[in-house]
C-alpha positions as CSV (number, residue, x, y, z in Angstrom):
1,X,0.0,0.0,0.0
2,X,1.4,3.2,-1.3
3,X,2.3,5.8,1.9
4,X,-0.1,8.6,0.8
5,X,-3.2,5.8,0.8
6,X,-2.4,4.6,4.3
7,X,-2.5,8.3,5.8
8,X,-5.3,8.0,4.2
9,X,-7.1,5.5,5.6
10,X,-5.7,6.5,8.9
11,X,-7.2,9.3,8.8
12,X,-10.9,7.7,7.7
13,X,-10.2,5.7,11.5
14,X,-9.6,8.3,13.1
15,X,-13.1,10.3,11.8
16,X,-14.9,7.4,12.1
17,X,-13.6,6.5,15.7
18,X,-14.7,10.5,16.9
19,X,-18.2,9.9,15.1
20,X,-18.8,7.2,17.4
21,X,-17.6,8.5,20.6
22,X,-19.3,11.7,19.7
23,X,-22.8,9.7,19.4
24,X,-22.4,8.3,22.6
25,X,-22.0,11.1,24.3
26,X,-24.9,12.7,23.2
27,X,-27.2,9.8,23.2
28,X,-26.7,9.6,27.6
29,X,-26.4,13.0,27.5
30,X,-29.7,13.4,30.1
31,X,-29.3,17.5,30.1
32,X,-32.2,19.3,28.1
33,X,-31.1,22.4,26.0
34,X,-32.2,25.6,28.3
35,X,-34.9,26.7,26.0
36,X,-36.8,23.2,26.2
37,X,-36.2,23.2,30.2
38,X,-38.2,26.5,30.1
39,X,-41.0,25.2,28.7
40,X,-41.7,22.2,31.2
41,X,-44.2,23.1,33.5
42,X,-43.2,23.5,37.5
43,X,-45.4,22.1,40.0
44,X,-47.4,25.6,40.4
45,X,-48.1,25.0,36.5
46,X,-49.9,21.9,37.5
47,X,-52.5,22.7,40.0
48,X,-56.1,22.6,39.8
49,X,-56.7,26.2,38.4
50,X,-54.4,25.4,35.1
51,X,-56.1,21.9,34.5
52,X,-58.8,24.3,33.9
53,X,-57.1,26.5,31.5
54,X,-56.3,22.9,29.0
55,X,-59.9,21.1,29.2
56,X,-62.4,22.0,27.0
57,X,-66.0,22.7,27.4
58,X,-67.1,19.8,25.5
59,X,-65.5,17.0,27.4
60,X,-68.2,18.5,30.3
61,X,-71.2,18.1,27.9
62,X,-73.5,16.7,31.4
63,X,-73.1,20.8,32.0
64,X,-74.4,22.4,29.2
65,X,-77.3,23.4,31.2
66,X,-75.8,25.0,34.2
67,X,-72.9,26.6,32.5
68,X,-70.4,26.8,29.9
69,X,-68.1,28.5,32.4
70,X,-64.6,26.1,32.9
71,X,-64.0,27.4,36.3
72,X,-67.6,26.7,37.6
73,X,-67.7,23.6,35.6
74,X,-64.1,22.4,37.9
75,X,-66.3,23.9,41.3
76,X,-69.0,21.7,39.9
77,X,-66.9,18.7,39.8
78,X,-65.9,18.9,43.2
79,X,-69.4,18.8,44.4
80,X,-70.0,15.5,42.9
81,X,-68.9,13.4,45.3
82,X,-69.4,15.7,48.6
83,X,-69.9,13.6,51.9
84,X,-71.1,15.7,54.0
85,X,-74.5,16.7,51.8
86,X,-74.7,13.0,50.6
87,X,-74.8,14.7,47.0
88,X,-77.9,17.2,48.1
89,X,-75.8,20.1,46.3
90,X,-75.1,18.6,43.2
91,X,-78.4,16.7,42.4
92,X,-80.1,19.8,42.8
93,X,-78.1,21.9,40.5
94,X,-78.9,18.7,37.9
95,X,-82.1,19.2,37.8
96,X,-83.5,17.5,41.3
97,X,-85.3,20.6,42.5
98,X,-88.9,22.5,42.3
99,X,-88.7,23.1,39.0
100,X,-87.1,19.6,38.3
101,X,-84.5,21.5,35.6
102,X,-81.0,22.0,36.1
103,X,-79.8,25.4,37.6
104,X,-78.3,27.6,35.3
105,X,-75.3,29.0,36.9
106,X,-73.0,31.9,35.5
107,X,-70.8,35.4,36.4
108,X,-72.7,38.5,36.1
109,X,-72.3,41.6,37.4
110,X,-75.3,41.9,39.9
111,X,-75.4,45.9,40.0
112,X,-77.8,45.0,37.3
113,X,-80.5,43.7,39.5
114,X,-83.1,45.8,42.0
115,X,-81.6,48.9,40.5
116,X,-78.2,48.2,42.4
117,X,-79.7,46.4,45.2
118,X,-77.5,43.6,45.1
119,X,-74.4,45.1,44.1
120,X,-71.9,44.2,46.7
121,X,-73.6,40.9,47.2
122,X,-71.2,37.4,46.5
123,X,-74.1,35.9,44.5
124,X,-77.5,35.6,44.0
125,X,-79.9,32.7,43.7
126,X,-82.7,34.0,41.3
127,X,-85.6,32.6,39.5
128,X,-87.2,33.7,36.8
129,X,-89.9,31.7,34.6
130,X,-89.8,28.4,36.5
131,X,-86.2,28.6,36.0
132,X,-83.7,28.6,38.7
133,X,-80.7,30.8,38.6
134,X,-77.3,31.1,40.6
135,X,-75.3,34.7,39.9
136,X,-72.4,35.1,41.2
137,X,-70.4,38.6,41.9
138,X,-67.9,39.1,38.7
139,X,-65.3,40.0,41.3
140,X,-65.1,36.0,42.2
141,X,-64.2,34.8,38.5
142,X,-60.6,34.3,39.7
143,X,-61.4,32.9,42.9
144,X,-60.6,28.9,43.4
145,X,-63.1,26.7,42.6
146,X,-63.1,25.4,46.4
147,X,-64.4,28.9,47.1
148,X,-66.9,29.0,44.2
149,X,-68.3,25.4,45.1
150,X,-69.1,26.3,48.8
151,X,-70.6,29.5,47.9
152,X,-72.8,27.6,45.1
153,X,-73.3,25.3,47.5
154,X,-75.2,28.1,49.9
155,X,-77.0,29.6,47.2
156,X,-78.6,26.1,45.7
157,X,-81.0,25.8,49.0
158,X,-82.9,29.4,47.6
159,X,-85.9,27.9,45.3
160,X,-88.4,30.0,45.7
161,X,-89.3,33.4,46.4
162,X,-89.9,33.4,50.0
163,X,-87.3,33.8,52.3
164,X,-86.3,33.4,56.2
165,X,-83.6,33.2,58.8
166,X,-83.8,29.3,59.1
167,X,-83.5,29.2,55.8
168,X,-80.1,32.0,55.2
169,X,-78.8,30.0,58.3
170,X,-79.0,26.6,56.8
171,X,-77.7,27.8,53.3
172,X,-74.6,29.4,55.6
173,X,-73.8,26.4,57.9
174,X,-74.4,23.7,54.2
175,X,-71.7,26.4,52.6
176,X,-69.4,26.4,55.8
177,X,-69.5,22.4,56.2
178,X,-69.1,21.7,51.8
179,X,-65.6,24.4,52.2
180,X,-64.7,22.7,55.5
181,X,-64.8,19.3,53.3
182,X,-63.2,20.4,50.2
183,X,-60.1,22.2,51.8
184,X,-59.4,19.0,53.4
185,X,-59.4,17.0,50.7
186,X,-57.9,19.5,48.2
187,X,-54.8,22.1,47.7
188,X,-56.3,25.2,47.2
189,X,-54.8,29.1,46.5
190,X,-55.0,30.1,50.0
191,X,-53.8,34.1,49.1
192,X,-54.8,36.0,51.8
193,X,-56.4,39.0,49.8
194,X,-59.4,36.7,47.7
195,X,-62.4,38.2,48.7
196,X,-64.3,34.9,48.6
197,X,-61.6,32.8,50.5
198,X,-61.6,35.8,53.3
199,X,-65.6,34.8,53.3
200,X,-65.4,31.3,53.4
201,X,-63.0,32.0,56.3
202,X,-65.2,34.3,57.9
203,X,-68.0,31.9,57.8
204,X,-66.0,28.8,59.0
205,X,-64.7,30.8,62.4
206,X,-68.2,31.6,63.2
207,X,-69.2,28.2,63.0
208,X,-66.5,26.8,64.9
209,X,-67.8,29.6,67.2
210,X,-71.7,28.5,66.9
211,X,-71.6,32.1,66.2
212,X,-73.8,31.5,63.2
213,X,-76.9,31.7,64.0
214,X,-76.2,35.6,65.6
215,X,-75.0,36.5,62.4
216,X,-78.2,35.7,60.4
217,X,-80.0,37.4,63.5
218,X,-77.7,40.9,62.6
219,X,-77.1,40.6,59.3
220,X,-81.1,39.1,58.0
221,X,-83.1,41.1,60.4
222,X,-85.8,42.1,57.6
223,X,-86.6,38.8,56.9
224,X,-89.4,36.4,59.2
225,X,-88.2,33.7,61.0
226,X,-89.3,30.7,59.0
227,X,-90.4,30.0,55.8
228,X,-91.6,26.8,53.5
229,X,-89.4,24.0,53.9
230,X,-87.3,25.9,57.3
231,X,-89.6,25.9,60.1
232,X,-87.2,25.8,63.0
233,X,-85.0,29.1,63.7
């Protein structure tokens, strides 16, 4: 073999030797390039409130007569298998109530009713029709869906147009009990400065407190004692 063809060849080796060590390295090479690490989501990208954010209405289509609201449809969810109510909340926002339809739930800004009436109100039960309606305040629609289901939860007991302290006092201690339940089974955003977590809050300590029961007497002192379906007060 002339000299010129065996530097030759050596040198084909030599390339072919670095190609192989070369795809080794990079095959257990376990590091991702910086701009895919960005992209994987951290554990806050994973909670609850961004499972939301990549389902779609129509994998909920049992809802599309409550809502077409993802955040209600996830506090809805929740409800489903509630202990403490033995599924009383839920089956009557399905459809087992007076009207025997579902309640159809949604944000709205309630300065719109009464001529501002209920303005600063958290929401409204409403009916309209023989239709029954849950509103609640705009100024929840970032709120967790722990805090949306107890306040649903409170506002599903209000069916007809007549209204009492029994009744205000069992929607507050069925809202109190369903958040009670759901913050112990579930992570929640617990930021101090929600408006409807500082309610649920409120709400809880006065239970613990059996402090209930004055605060309907303060807070519902227009309204009679008792009413159809809440005799006792």
């Amino acid at each position: 073999m002339k000299k010129n063809d065996l530097i030759a060849l050596l040198i084909l080796v030599v390339l072919a030797v670095l190609v192989i060590f070369n795809g080794l390295h990079v095959k257990n090479n376990t590091t991702l390039p910086s701009n895919v690490r960005e992209t994987q989501p951290s554990s806050a990208q994973t909670n609850e409130e961004n499972v939301i954010n990549t389902n779609s209405v129509r994998n909920y289509t049992e809802y599309t007569d409550v809502t077409s609201d993802l955040k209600i449809i996830k506090a809805l969810e929740l409800l489903k298998n509630t202990r403490v109510d033995n599924g009383y909340v839920y089956n009557s926002i399905m459809g087992s109530n007076i009207y025997n339809k579902p309640i159809k739930i949604k944000f709205k800004d309630l300065a719109v009713f009464a001529n501002g009436k209920y303005e600063q109100f958290d929401a409204l039960g409403w009916s309209k029709n023989e239709q029954l309606y849950i509103f609640i305040n705009n100024k929840h629609k970032n709120s967790p869906p722990c805090a949306i289901a107890a306040l649903i939860s409170g506002r599903s007991v209000n069916q007809d147009i007549e209204d009492s302290k029994a009744e205000e006092l069992y929607s507050l201690l069925l809202e109190t009990k369903i958040w009670t339940e759901l913050t112990n089974d579930n992570k929640i955003n617990t930021n101090p400065n929600d408006s409807l977590i500082q309610r649920e809050k409120k709400l809880h300590q006065l239970y613990k407190e059996d402090q209930l029961k004055n605060f309907v007497i303060k807070n519902y002192s227009s309204l009679p004692d008792t009413s159809p379906g809440f005799q006792k007060f």
